[in-house]
C-alpha positions in Angstrom: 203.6 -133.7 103.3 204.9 -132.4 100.3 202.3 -130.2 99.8 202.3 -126.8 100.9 199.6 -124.8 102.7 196.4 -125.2 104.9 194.9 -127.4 102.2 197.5 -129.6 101.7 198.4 -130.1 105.3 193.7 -131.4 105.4 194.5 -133.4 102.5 197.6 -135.7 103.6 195.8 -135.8 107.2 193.2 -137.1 105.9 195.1 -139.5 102.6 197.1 -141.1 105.8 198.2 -144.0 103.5 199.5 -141.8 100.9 197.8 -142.8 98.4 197.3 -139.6 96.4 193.5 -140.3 96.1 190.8 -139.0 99.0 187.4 -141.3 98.9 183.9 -139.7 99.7 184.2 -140.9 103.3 187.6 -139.1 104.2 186.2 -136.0 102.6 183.6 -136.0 104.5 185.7 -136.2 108.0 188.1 -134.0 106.8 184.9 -131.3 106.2 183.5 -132.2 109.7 186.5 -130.9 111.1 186.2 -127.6 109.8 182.7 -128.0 111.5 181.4 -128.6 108.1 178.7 -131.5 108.8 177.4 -132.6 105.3 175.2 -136.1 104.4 177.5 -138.7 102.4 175.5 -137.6 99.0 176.5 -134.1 99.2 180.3 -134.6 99.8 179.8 -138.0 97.0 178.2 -134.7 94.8 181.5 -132.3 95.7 183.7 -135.3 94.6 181.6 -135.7 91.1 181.9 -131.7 90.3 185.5 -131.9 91.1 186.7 -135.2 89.6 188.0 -134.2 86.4 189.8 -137.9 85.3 186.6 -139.8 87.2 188.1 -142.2 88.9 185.2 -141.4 91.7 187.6 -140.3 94.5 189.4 -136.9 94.9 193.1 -135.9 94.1 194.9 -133.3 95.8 194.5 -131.1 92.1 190.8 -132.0 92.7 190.7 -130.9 96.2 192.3 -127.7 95.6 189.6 -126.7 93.0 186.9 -127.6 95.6 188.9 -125.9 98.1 189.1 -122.6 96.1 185.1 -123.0 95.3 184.3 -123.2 99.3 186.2 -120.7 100.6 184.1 -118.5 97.5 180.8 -119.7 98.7 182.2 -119.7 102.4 183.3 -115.8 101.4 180.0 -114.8 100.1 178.1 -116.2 102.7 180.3 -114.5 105.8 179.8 -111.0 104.5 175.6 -111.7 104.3 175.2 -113.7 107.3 175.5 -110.2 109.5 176.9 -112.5 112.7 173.7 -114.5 112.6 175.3 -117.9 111.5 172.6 -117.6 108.9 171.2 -116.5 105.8 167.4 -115.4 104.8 166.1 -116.5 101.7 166.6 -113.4 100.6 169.7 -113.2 101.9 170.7 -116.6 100.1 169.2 -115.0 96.7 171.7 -112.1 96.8 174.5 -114.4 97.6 173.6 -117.1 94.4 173.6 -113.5 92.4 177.0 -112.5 93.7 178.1 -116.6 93.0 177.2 -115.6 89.1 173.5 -117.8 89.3 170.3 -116.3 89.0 167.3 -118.0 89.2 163.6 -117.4 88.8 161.5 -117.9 92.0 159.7 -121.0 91.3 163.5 -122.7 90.4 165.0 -120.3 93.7 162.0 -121.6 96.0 162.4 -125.2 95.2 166.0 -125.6 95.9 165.8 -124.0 98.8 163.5 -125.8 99.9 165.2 -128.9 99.3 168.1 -128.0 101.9 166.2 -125.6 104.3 166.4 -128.6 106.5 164.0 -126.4 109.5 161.6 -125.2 107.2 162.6 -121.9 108.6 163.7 -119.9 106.0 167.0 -119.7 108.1 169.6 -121.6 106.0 173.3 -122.6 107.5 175.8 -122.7 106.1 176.5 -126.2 105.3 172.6 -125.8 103.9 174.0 -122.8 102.0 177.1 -124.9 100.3 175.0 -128.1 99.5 172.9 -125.1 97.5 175.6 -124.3 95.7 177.2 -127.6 95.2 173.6 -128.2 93.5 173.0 -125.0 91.9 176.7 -125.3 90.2 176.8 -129.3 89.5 173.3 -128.2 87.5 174.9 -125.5 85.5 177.8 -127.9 84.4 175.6 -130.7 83.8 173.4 -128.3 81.7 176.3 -126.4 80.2 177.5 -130.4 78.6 173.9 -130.2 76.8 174.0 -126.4 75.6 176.3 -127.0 73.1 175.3 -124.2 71.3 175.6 -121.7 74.0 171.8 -120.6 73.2 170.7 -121.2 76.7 168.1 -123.8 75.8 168.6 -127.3 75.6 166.2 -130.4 74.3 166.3 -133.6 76.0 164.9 -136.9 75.3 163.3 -139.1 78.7 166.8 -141.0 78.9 168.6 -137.6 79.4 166.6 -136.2 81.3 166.7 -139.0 83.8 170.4 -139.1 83.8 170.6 -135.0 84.1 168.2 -135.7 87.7 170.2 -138.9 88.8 173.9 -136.6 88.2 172.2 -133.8 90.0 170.3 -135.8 92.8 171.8 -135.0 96.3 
């Protein structure tokens, strides 16, 4: 490949017909062999937050800025995970702090929730990136509708429906 680095090496693996495009699918391989398991809808959701001329499927300039955002979240969680291969939920609160996203606890609590697959309070880190992929495709999402920069938006039923469908994982 024309494409230089670790990155590009994954990415022209994984677009073996050249194509210049990577679908949700491939993505998701080409994650699983960094031992990075996620569900279709989370990988579709990485594609969405990523694909700036949404065509639905992910270019290499696309890839590279999801690239760059997982090894942050990846970074963040290696220096809290203490050689557990985990994170507390207080552990994972610190690390959304460090990842510029602070929540109150009812919004904290909920999320987590929604990915602590174990109900443990013990949260992977594959649990820990579909958080972020979440936390972040919220803030964008919300950040269209704050046009104003006031940190409060209004929304009718219709956008509120669409704002839950874009963020649904």
């Amino acid at each position: 490949g024309e494409r230089g680095g670790a990155p590009g090496v994954v990415f022209d693996r994984v677009d073996a017909a050249g194509t210049g495009n990577i679908t949700a699918p491939q993505l998701q391989s080409a994650l699983a062999v960094g031992n990075l398991d996620f569900p279709l809808s989370v990988v579709q959701q990485m594609i969405r937050m990523y694909d700036f001329d949404r065509n639905g499927t992910m270019s290499f300039q696309e890839f590279l800025a999801l690239n760059k955002f997982l090894q942050k979240v990846q970074g963040v969680f290696s220096t809290l995970e203490r050689g557990r291969g985990f994170l507390s939920l207080e552990d994972v609160y610190e690390a959304l702090i460090k990842l510029g996203f602070s929540l109150d606890s009812p919004a904290f609590y909920t999320v987590c929730e929604s990915f602590d697959k174990s109900k443990k309070g013990m949260v992977r880190l594959d649990e820990f990136i579909s958080i972020c992929i979440f936390v972040q495709s919220a803030r964008n999402l919300y950040s269209s509708f704050d046009t104003t920069k006031q940190g409060k938006v209004t929304l009718d039923f219709n956008q509120f429906v669409y704002c839950t469908a874009n963020c649904r994982i």
